[in-house]
C-alpha positions as CSV (number, residue, x, y, z in Angstrom):
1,X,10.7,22.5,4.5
2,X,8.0,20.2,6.6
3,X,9.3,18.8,9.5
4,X,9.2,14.8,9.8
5,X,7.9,14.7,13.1
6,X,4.9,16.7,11.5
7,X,4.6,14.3,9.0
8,X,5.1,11.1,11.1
9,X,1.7,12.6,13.6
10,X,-0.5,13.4,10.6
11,X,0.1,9.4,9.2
12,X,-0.2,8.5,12.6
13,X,-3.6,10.2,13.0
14,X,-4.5,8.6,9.8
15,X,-3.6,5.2,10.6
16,X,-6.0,5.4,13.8
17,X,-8.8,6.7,11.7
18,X,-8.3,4.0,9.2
19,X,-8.6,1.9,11.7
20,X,-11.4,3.5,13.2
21,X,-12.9,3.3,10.1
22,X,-12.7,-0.2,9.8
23,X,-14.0,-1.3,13.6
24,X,-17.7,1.0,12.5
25,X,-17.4,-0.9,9.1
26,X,-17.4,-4.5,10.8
27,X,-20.5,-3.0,13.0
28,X,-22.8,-1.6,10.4
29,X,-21.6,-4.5,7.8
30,X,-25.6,-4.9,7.6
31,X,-26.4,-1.4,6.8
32,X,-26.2,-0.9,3.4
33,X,-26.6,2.8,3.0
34,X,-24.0,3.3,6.0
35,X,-21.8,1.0,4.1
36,X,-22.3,3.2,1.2
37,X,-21.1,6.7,2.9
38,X,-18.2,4.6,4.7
39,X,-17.2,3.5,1.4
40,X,-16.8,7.3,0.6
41,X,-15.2,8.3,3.8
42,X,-13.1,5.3,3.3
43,X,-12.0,6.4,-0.1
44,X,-11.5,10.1,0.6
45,X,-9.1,9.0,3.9
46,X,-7.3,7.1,1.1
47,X,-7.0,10.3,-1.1
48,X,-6.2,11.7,1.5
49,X,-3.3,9.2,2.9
50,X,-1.9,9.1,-1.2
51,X,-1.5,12.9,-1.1
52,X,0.4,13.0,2.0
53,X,2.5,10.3,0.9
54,X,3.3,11.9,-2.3
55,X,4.2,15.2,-1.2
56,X,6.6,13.5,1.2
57,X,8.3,11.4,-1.8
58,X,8.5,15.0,-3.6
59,X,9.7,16.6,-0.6
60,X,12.5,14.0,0.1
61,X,13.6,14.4,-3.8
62,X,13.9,17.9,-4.0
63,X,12.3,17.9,-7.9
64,X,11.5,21.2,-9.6
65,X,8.2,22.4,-10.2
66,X,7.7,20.7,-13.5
67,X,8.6,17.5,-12.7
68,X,6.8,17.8,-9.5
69,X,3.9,18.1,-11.2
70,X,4.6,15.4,-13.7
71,X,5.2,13.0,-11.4
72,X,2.1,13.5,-9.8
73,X,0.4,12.5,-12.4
74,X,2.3,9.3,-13.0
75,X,2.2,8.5,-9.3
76,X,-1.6,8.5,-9.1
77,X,-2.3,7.0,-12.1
78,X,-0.1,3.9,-11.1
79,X,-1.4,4.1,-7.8
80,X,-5.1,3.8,-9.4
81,X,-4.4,0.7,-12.1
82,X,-2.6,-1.2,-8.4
83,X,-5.5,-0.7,-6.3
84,X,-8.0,-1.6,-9.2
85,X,-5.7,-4.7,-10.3
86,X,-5.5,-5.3,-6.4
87,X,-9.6,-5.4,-5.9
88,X,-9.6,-8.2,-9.6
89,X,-7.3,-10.3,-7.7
90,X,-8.7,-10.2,-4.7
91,X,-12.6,-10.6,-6.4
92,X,-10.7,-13.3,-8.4
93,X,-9.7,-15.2,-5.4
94,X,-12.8,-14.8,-3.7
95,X,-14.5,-16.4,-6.6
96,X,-12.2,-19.0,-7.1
97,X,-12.3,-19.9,-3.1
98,X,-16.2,-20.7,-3.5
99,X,-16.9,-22.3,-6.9
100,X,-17.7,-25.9,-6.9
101,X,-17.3,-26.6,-10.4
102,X,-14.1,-27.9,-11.5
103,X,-13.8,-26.2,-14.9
104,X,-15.3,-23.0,-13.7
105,X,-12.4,-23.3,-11.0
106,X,-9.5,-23.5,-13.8
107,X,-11.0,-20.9,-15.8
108,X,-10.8,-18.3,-12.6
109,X,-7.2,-19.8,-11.8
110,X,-6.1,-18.5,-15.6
111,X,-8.2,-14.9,-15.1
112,X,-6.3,-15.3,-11.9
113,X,-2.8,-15.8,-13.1
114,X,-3.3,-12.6,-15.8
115,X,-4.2,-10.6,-13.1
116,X,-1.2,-11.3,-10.7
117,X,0.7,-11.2,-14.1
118,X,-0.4,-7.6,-14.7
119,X,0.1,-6.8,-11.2
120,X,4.0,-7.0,-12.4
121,X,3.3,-5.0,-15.3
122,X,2.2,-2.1,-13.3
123,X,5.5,-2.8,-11.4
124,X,7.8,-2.6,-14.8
125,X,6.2,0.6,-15.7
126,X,6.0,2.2,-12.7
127,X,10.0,1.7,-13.2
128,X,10.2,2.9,-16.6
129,X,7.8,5.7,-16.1
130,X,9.5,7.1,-13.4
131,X,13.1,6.7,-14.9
132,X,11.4,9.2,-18.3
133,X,10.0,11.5,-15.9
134,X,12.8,12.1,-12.9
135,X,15.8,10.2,-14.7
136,X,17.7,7.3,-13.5
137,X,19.4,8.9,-10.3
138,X,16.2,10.4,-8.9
139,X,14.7,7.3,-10.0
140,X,16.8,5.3,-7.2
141,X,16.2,8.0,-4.1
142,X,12.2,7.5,-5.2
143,X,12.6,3.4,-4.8
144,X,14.7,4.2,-1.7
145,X,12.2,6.4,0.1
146,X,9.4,4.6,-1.0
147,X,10.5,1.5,0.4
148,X,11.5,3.3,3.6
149,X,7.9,4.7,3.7
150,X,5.7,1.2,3.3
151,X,8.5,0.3,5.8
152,X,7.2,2.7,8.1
153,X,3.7,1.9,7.5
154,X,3.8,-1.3,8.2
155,X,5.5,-0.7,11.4
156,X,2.3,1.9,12.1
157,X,0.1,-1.2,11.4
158,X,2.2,-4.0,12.8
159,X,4.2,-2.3,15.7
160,X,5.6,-5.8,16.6
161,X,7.6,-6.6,14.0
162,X,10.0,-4.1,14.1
163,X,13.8,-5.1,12.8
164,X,15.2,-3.8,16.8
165,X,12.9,-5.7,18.4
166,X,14.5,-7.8,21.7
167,X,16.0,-10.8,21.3
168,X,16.2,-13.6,23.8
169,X,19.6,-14.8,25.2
170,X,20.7,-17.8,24.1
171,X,19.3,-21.0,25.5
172,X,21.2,-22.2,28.5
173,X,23.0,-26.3,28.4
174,X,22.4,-28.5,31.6
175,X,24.3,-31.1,31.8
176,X,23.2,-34.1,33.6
177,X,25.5,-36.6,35.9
């Protein structure tokens, strides 16, 4: 069985190249062909990060082979419809940020409104796909570890917002005379 800590240094190491990644994308923005090959390293450190997230949800739910397997697939193919419905909203938004045009504007704000409503879609079947293909008890440890997961994430990302984070005392009443 992998060891956590093992798991928690490979993410880590991800994390910094992602962000890595990023800081030489901002400098070579006007580079097209570099942009090109980091689009590629950026989507294979994405394969990469999905894989390693997956075989920790399949580790933490102790499936058999089979559903190991079918799971995958499901997995990655919700995975893939979020990201592409992700990049329509955010093109959406982008569009519908810079257009002058009134009408053009309301038009985008409906394409706009499908999107996000599909985005919720995805969600409803990632729940009913996942209830066919593990059943309904292994279907509540996935949406338990997976939250615990982006939890962890986002504390990778965001190190300051952590739940155990110091608190100040409470303020102190002066009382004038």
């Amino acid at each position: 069985m992998p060891n956590s800590s093992v798991f928690f240094i490979i993410l880590i190491f991800l994390a910094k190249e992602q962000s890595a990644l990023a800081a030489t994308f901002s400098e070579n923005i006007e580079a097209s062909t570099n942009n090109v090959d980091l689009d590629k390293n950026n989507q294979q450190k994405k394969l990469k990060l999905e894989d390693l997230l997956i075989w920790k949800m399949l580790d933490e739910l102790k499936l058999t082979p089979e559903q190991e397997q079918k799971i995958t697939v499901v997995i990655k193919n919700l995975n893939k419809k979020k990201s592409e419905n992700s990049e329509k909203i955010e093109q959406l938004t982008k569009q519908f940020i810079k257009e002058a045009n009134v009408s053009l504007k309301e038009k985008i704000l409906l394409d706009l409104k499908k999107a996000y409503q599909q985005h919720s879609v995805i969600n409803l079947e990632e729940l009913d796909t996942v209830k066919k293909t593990i059943g309904i008890k292994k279907l509540a440890e996935y949406l338990d570890i997976k939250k615990d997961l982006s939890e962890k994430m986002k504390n990778l990302i965001v190190p300051g917002d952590k739940k155990g984070e110091k608190k100040l005392p409470p303020p102190k009443v002066i009382e004038e005379k």
